[in-house]
C-alpha positions in Angstrom: 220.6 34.3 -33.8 217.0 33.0 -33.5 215.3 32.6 -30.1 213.4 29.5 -29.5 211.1 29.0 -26.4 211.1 25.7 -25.0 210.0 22.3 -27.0 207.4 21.9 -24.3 205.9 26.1 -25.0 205.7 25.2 -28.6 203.8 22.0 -28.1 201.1 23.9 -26.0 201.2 26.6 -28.5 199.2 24.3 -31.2 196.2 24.9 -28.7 194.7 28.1 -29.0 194.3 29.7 -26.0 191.3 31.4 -26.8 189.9 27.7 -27.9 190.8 26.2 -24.2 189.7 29.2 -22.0 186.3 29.7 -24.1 186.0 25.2 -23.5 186.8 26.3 -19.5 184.5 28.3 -18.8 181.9 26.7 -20.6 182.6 23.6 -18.2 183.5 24.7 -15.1 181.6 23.6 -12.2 181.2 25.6 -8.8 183.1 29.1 -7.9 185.5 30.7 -9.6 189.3 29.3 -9.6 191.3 31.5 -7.7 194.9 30.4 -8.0 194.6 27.1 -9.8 193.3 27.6 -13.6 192.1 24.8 -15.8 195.2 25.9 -18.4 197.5 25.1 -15.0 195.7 21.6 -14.6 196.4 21.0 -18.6 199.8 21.8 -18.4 200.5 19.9 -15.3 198.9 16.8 -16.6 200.5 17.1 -20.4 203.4 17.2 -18.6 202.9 14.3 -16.7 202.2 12.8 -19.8 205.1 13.6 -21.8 207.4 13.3 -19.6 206.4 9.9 -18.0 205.9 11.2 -14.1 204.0 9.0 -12.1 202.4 10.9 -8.9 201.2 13.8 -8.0 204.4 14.8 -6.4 206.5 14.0 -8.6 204.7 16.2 -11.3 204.7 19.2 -8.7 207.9 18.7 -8.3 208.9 18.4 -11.8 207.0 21.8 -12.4 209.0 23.9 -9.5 212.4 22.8 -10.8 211.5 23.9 -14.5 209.6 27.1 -12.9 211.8 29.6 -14.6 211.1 28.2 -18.2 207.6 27.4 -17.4 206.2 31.4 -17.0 205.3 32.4 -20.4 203.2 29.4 -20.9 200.4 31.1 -18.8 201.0 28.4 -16.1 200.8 29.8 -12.1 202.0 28.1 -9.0 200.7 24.4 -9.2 200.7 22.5 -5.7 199.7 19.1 -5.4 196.2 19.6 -2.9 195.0 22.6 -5.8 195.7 20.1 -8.3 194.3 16.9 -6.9 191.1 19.7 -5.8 190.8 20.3 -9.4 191.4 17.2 -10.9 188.7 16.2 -8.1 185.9 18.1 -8.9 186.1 19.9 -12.0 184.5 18.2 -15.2 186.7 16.2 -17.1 184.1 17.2 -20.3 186.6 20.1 -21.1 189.4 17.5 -22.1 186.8 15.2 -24.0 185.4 18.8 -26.3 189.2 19.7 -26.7 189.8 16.3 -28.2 187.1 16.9 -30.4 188.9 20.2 -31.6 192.4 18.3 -31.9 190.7 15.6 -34.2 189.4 18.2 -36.5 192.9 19.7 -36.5 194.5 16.7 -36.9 191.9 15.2 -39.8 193.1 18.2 -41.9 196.6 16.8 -42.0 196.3 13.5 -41.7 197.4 11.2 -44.8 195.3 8.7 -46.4 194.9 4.8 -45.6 196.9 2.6 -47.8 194.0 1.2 -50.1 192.7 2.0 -53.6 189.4 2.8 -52.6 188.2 5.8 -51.2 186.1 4.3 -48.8 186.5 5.8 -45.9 188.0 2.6 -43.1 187.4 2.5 -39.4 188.3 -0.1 -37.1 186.2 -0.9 -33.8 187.5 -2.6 -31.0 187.7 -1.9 -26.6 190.3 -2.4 -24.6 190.0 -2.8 -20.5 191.8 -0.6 -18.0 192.2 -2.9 -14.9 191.7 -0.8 -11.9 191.9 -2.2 -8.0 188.6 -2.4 -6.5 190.0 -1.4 -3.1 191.4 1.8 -4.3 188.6 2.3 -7.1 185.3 1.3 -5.7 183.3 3.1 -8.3 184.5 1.3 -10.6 183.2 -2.3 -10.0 183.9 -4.8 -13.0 183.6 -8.8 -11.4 183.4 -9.6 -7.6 187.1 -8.5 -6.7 188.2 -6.5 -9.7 187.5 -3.1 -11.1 188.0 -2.0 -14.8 186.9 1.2 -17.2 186.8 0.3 -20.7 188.0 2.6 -23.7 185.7 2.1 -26.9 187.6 3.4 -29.6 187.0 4.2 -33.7 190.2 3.8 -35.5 190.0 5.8 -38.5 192.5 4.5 -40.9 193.5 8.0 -42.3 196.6 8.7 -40.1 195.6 6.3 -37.4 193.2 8.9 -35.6 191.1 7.6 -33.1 187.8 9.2 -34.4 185.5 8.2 -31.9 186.3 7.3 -28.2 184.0 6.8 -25.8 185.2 5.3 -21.9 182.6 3.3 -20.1 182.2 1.2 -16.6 184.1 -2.3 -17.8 180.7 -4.5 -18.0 179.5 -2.6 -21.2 180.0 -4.9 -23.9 181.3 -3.5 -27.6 178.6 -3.7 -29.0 176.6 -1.8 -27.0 178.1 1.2 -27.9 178.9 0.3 -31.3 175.2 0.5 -32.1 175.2 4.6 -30.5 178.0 5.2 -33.7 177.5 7.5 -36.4 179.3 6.3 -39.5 179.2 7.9 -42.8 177.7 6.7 -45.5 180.1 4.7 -47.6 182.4 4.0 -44.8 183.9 0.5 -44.3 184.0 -0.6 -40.7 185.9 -4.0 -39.4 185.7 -5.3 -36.2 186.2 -8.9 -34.6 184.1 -11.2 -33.4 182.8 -9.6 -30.1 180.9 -7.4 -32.1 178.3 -9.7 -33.3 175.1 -9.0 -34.1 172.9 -9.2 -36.2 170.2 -6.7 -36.5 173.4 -4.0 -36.3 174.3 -5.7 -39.2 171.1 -4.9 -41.1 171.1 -1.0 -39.2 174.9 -0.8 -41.1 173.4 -2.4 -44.2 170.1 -0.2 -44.3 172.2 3.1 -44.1 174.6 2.1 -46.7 177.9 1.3 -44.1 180.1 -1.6 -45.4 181.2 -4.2 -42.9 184.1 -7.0 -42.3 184.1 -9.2 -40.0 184.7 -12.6 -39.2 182.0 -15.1 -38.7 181.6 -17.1 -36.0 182.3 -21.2 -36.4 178.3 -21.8 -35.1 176.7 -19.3 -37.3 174.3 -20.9 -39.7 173.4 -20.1 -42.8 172.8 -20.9 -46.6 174.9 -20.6 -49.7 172.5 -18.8 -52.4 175.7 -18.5 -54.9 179.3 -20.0 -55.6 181.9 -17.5 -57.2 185.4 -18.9 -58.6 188.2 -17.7 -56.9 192.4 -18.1 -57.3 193.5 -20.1 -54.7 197.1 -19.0 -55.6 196.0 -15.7 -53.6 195.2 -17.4 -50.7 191.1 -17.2 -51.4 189.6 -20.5 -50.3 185.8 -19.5 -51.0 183.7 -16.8 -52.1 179.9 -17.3 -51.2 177.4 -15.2 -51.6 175.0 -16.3 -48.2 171.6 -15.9 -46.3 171.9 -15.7 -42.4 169.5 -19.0 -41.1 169.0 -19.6 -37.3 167.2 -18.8 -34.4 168.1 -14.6 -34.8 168.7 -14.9 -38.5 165.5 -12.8 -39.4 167.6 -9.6 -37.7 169.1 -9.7 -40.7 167.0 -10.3 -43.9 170.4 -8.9 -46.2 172.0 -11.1 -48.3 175.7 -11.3 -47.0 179.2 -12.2 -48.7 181.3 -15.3 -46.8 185.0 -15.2 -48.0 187.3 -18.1 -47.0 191.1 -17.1 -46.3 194.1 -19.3 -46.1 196.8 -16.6 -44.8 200.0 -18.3 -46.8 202.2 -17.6 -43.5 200.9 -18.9 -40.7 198.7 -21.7 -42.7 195.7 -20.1 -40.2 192.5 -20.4 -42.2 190.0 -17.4 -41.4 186.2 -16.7 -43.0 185.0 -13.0 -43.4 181.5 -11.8 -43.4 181.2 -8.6 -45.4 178.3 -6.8 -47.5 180.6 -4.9 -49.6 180.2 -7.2 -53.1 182.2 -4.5 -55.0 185.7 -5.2 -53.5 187.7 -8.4 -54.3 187.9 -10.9 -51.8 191.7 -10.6 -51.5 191.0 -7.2 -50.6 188.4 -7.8 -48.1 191.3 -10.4 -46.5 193.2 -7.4 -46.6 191.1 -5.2 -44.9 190.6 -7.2 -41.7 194.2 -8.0 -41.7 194.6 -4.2 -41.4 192.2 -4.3 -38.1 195.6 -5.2 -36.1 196.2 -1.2 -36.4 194.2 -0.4 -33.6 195.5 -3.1 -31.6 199.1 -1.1 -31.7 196.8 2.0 -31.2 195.7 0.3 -27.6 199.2 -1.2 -27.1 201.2 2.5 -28.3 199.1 4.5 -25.6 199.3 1.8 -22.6 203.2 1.7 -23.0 204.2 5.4 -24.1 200.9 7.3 -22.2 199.8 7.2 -18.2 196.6 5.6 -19.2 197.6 2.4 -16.6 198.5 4.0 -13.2 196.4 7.2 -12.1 197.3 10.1 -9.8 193.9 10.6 -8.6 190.7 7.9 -7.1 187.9 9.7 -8.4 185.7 8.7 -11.4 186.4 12.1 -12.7 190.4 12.4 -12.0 190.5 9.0 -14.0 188.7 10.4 -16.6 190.4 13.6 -16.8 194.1 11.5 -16.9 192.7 9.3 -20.0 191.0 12.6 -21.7 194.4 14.5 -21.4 195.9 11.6 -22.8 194.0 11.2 -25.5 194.7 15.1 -26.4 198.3 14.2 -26.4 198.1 11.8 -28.5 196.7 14.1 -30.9 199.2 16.6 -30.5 202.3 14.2 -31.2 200.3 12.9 -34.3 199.5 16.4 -35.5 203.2 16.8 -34.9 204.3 14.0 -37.2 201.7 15.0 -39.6 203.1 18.8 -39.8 206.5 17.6 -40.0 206.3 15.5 -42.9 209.5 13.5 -42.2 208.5 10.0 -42.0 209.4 10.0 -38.2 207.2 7.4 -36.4 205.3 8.4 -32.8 207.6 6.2 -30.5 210.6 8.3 -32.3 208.9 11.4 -31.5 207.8 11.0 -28.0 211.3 10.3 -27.0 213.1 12.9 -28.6 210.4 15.6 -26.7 210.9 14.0 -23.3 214.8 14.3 -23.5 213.9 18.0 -24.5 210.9 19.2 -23.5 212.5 22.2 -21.5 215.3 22.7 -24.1 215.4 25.6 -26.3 215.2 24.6 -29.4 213.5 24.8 -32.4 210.6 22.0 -32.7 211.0 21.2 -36.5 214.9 21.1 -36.3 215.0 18.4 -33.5 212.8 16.2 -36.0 215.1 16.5 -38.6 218.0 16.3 -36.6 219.7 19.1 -36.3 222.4 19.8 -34.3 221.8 22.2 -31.0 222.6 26.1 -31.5 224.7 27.1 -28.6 222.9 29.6 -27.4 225.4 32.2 -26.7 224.6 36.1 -25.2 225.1 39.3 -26.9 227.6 39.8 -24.1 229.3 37.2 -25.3 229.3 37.5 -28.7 231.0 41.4 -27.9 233.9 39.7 -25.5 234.4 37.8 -28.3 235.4 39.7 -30.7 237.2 42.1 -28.4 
C-alpha cells in the first residue's frame, strides 16, 4: 500500500527548500532566528491562507491541533508573539523574490491565451485594499480612510499575474504603468484610467501594441475611413491623429474602432496601434480585459488579502506577498494536473483535506480515499 504524506506536505514540497532558505537568509534583517524560522512563518501564513483562518490565534491554534502531522514539513513550535515578532519585523521582500521564482515555475506550464496570434497579451488594471485609518495609520488614503493598492499585469497565458507591484492607495495606475517592462510584440489592454498619452508613444516607440478605450472628450482627426461589416458588430474603423492641448505626446498615427456589443446594445470605441489585427478582434481583445477583474475578485473572496492579522506596513505586506505565492501554487497545481478542474474547485477540495493523507493528484481526479489500514492489521486479518 502506498504512503502518502499529508495534502498540505505535498503542496509545500513544490518549493524547494534549498530555494526558500538561500531567499531567507539573503533577507533577513537583525539577529539570528532562534526558535521561529522564516519556513515556520511560511507555513503558518500558507496555512492561514488555505485554510481560511482569520487571526493570529486561530492559526496558532490551528497548527497545535495538526502538530503531529505537521513535523516532517520542517515546521517548529509557532506561538502567536514569535509569529506576530516575525511577521513584524522581518522583510516581507523574501515572499515578493519567491513569487518571482513561482511565476517562472508556473510560466513553464501554463497554457496559451485563447487567440490566433501569438502576441503575447497582458492586461493592466489596480484594485484598492480598504484599510481603517485608526488601526492602519500608515496607510493614509483620503481624510478618514486608509487603502494599499495592488497594481497587477495579467498575463493572458494561464491567467498569471506577471507583474504585481502594491503601493500607498493615492498612486494612480498609471504611474506605475509607465515603470513596466513589456516585451516587444506584446499586446497590453487596459481601461480608461490609464490614459496617457506620451506612454502611448513610449509603448509605440518600443514596438508594444495597445487597446484601450478612448475617452468621450478626446479630440482628434480622421486621416482614413476603412469599410467594415456591421453584421459583426464593427460600427467604424478609422485610422486617426491625436489633436488637443497634449496631443503632440503623441505624434503616432492611432487606429479608432467603433463597437456595437450585439448583447447589451452598449456601444464602445477602442484606441489601438496594432493595424495588423481585425477590428473584431481588437473588440475581442478588450472584451478579454474582464479576466483580471475575476483575477481581483477570485483572490478577495477565496484569499485573506481583506482582513490582516498584523498592523504593520510590513505584516500587510507579508499577508498579500504570501498570498500571492499561493496563488501560484494552486495554479501550478491546476496546470500540472491537466484535468480541466477550475481554482475555486481546487481550493476547496485542499481545505477539506489539507491534513488528510492522500495522494494530491488522486483527489483531483476524484478518487476514492484508501483506507489506510496497518500491517498489524492486515496480519489479524488474515488470521
Amino acid at each position: 500500500m502506498a504512503h502518502h504524506n499529508t495534502v498540505f506536505s505535498q503542496i509545500l514540497k513544490l518549493i524547494p527548500r534549498h530555494e526558500f532558505e538561500s531567499l531567507a537568509q539573503k533577507h533577513h534583517q537583525g539577529q539570528k532566528l532562534r526558535k521561529m524560522t522564516r519556513w515556520s512563518q511560511f507555513v503558518s501564513l500558507g496555512l492561514a491562507q488555505l485554510a481560511g483562518r482569520v487571526s493570529l490565534r486561530d492559526v496558532v491554534s490551528n497548527i497545535k491541533v495538526q502538530a503531529g502531522k505537521l513535523y516532517h514539513l520542517g515546521c517548529g513550535d509557532v506561538n502567536r508573539s514569535s509569529l506576530a515578532r516575525v511577521n513584524e519585523q522581518q522583510p516581507h521582500e523574501l515572499y515578493e523574490a519567491l513569487f518571482g521564482k513561482l511565476l517562472a515555475r508556473c510560466q513553464a506550464l501554463a497554457p496559451k491565451h485563447r487567440f490566433r496570434f501569438k502576441n503575447k497579451l497582458y492586461s493592466l488594471d489596480a484594485s484598492t485594499i480598504d484599510l481603517c485609518l485608526s488601526v492602519f495609520p500608515w496607510a493614509k488614503f483620503r481624510t478618514t480612510k486608509g487603502a494599499i493598492k495592488l497594481h497587477v499585469g495579467l498575463d493572458h497565458d494561464g491567467y498569471l499575474p506577471t507583474f504585481v507591484q502594491i503601493t500607498d492607495g493615492k498612486v494612480h495606475e498609471v504611474n506605475m504603468a509607465r515603470t513596466l517592462n513589456l516585451p516587444k510584440g506584446s499586446i497590453v489592454v487596459f481601461d480608461r484610467g490609464y490614459t496617457d498619452y506620451a506612454w502611448y508613444n513610449h509603448l509605440n516607440e518600443n514596438g508594444v501594441y495597445l487597446v484601450t478605450r478612448q475617452k468621450k472628450n478626446a479630440c482628434y482627426t480622421v486621416i482614413e475611413r476603412h469599410s467594415v461589416t456591421r453584421a459583426s458588430g464593427i460600427t467604424s474603423d478609422q485610422t486617426i491623429r491625436l489633436t488637443g492641448t497634449k496631443a503632440e505626446q503623441c505624434p503616432a498615427l492611432l487606429r479608432r474602432v467603433g463597437y456595437r456589443d450585439p448583447e447589451t446594445g452598449k456601444h464602445y470605441v477602442f484606441l489601438t496601434n496594432a493595424f495588423h489585427l481585425a477590428a473584431k478582434t481588437i473588440a475581442t481583445i478588450y472584451k478579454e480585459r474582464w479576466q483580471i477583474e475575476l483575477f481581483f475578485k477570485w483572490i478577495k473572496q477565496n484569499l485573506k488579502i481583506k482582513s490582516f492579522l498584523g498592523t504593520s506596513r510590513n505584516a500587510v505586506l507579508t499577508q498579500i506577498w504570501v498570498a500571492m505565492c499561493m496563488y501560484l501554487l494552486l495554479a501550478y497545481i491546476k496546470f500540472m494536473s491537466k484535468l480541466g478542474v477550475g481554482l475555486q474547485q481546487i481550493l476547496r477540495l485542499l481545505q477539506l483535506n489539507l491534513f488528510e493523507r492522500r495522494d494530491l493528484q488522486g483527489l483531483l481526479r476524484g478518487d476514492p480515499p484508501v483506507p489506510n489500514i496497518s500491517p498489524m492489521q492486515t496480519r489479524l486479518q488474515l488470521t
